[in-house]
C-alpha positions as CSV (number, residue, x, y, z in Angstrom):
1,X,2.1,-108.3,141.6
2,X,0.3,-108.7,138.5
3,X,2.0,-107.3,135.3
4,X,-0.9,-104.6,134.1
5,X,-2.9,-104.7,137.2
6,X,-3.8,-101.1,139.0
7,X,-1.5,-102.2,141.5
8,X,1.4,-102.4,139.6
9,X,0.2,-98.8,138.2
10,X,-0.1,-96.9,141.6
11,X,3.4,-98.4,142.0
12,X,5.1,-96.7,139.1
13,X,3.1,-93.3,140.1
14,X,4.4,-93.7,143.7
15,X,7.7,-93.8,142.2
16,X,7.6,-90.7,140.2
17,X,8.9,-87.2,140.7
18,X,6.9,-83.9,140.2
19,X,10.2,-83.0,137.8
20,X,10.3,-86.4,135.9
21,X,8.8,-85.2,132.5
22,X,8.6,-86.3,129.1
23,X,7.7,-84.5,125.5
24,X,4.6,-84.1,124.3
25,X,4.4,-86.9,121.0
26,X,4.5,-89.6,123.5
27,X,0.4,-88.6,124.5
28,X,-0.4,-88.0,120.8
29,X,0.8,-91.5,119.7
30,X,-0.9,-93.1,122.4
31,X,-3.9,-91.4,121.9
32,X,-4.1,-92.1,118.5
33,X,-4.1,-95.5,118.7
34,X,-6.9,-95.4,121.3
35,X,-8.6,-93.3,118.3
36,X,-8.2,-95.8,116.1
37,X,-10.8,-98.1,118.4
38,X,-13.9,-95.2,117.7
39,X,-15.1,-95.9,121.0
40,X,-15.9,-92.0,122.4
41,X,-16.5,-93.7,125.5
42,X,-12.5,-95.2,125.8
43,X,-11.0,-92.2,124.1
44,X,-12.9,-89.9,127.1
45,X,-11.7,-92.2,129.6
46,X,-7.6,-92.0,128.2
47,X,-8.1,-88.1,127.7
48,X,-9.1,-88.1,131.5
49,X,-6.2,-90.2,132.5
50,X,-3.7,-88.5,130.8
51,X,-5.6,-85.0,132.3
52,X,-6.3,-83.5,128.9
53,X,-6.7,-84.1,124.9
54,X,-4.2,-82.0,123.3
55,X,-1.0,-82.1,123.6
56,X,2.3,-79.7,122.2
57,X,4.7,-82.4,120.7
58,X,8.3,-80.8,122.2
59,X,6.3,-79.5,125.7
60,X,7.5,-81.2,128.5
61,X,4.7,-83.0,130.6
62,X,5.0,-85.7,133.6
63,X,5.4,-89.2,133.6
64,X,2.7,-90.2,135.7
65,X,0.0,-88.5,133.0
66,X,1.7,-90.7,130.4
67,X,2.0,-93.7,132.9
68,X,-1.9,-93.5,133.4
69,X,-2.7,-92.9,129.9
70,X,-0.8,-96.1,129.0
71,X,-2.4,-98.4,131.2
72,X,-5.9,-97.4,130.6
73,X,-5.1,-97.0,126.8
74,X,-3.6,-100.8,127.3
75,X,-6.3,-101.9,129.3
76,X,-8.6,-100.7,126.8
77,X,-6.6,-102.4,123.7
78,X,-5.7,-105.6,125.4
79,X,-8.5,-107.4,123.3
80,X,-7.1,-106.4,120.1
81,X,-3.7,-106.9,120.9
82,X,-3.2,-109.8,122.8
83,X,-3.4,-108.9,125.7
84,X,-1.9,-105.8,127.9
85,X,1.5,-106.8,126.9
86,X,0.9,-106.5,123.2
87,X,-1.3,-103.4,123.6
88,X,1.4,-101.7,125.3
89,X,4.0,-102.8,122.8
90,X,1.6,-101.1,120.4
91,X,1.3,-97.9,121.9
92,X,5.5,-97.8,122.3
93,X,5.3,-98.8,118.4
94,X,3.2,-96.0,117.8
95,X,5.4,-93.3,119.0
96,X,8.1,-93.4,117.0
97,X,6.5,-92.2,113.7
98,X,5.7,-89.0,115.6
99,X,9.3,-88.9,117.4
100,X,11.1,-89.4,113.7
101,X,8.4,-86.2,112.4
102,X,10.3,-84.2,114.7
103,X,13.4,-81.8,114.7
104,X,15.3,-84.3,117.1
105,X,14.1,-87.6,115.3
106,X,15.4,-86.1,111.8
107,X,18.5,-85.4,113.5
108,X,18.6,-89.1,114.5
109,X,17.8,-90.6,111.0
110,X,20.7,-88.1,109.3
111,X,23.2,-88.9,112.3
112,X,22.6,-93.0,111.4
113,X,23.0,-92.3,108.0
114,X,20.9,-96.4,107.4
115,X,23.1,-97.7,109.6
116,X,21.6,-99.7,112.7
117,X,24.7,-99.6,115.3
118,X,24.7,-95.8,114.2
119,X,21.3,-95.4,115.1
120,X,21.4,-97.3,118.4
121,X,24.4,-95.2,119.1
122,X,22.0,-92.2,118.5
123,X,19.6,-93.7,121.1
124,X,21.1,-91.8,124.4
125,X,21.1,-89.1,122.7
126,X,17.4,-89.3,121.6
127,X,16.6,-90.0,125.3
128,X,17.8,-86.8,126.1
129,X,15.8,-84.8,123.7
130,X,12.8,-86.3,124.4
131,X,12.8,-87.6,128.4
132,X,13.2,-85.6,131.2
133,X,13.9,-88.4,134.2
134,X,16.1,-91.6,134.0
135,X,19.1,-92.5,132.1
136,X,19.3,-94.4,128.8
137,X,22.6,-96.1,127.7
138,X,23.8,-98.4,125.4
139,X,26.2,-101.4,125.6
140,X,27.3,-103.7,122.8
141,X,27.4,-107.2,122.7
142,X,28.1,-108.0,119.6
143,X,28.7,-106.6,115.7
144,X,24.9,-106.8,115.2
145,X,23.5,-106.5,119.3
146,X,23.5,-104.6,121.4
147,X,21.6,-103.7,125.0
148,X,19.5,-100.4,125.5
149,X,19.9,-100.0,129.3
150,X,17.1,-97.5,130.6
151,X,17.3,-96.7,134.5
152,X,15.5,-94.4,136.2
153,X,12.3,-94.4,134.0
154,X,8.9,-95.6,135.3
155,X,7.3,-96.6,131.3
156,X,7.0,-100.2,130.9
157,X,9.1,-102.6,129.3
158,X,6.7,-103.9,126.9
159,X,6.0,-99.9,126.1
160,X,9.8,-99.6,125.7
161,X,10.4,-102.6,123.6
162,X,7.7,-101.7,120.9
163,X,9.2,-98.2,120.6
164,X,12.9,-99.3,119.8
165,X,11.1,-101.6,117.5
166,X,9.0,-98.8,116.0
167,X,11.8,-96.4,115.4
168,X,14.3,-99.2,113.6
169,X,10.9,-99.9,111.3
170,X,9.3,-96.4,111.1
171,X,13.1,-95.5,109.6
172,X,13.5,-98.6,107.1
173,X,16.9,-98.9,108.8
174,X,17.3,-102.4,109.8
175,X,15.1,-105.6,110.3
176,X,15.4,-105.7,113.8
177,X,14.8,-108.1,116.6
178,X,14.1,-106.4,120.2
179,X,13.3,-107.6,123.7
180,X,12.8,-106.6,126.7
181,X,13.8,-107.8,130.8
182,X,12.0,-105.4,133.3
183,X,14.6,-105.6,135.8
184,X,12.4,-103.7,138.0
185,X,9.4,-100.9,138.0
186,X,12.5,-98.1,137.0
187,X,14.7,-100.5,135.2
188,X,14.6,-102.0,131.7
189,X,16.9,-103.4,129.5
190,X,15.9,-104.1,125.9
191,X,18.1,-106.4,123.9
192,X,18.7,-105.2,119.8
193,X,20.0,-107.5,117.5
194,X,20.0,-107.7,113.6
């Protein structure tokens, strides 16, 4: 199966659950990056994957809305991105501004306190506040790495990746390197190191 392809899509909706659900500022982000192209035409066809425009930031909403957002979103930004892997790094980027705005992501910058391990200790936590299906966990592998575990979860690695990244930049807490293994269409990993 072909990473990004509408197979691959109807895969991850087949796998989600009418009570797998996840906060609001994961739409806005994405949809403001697909704003950012000021094609009407795109931004219509997003809003009608995603089944509407406007979205409550800590209202819970399901997975498979977010999931078809993203790929049309990606499919849509692949040109200027690099292809559907770097547009849906980009759209994972772009949600952490709008997770660290929030009640829960302040909480997360004043638990780490600048300190990277502190803040990926944070990260379960943050999952919690802000994801309604799957499990998110984290296991160290060194002073300065560490592996985000994430099971349970339909998003895409690539998606997954560029929001650990985005958070680490978004709060100036560490120079980060993150990557990602899709260990299958409900299981990523994402390695952390500084």
């Amino acid at each position: 199966m072909e990473k990004g392809s509408l197979q691959e899509l109807e895969q991850r909706l087949a796998l989600c659950r009418p009570e797998d659900t996840l906060r609001g500022f994961f739409f806005t982000g994405a949809l403001d990056v697909v704003r950012g192209l000021h094609d009407e035409g795109v931004l219509r066809r997003c809003v009608d994957a995603a089944g509407g425009s406007r979205f409550m930031a800590f209202f819970s909403y399901p997975v498979g809305a977010l999931n078809r957002l993203l790929y049309a979103a990606a499919w849509a930004l692949s040109e200027h991105h690099g292809g559907f892997e770097g547009a849906m790094w980009r759209l994972g980027h772009q949600v952490a501004p709008e997770y660290l705005e929030s009640g829960a992501g302040r909480v997360l910058l004043m638990l780490a306190g600048g300190e990277p391990r502190r803040m990926l200790n944070g990260f379960p936590s943050a999952w919690r506040t802000s994801v309604r299906h799957g499990e998110c966990s984290v296991q160290w592998t060194g002073p300065g790495s560490g592996i985000v575990s994430i099971k349970g979860s339909t998003l895409p690695c690539d998606y997954l990746v560029g929001a650990v990244r985005g958070l680490y930049e978004a709060a100036r807490v560490a120079d980060v390197k993150a990557t990602g293994r899709q260990v299958s269409l409900t299981e990523t990993e994402v390695e952390v190191s500084w």
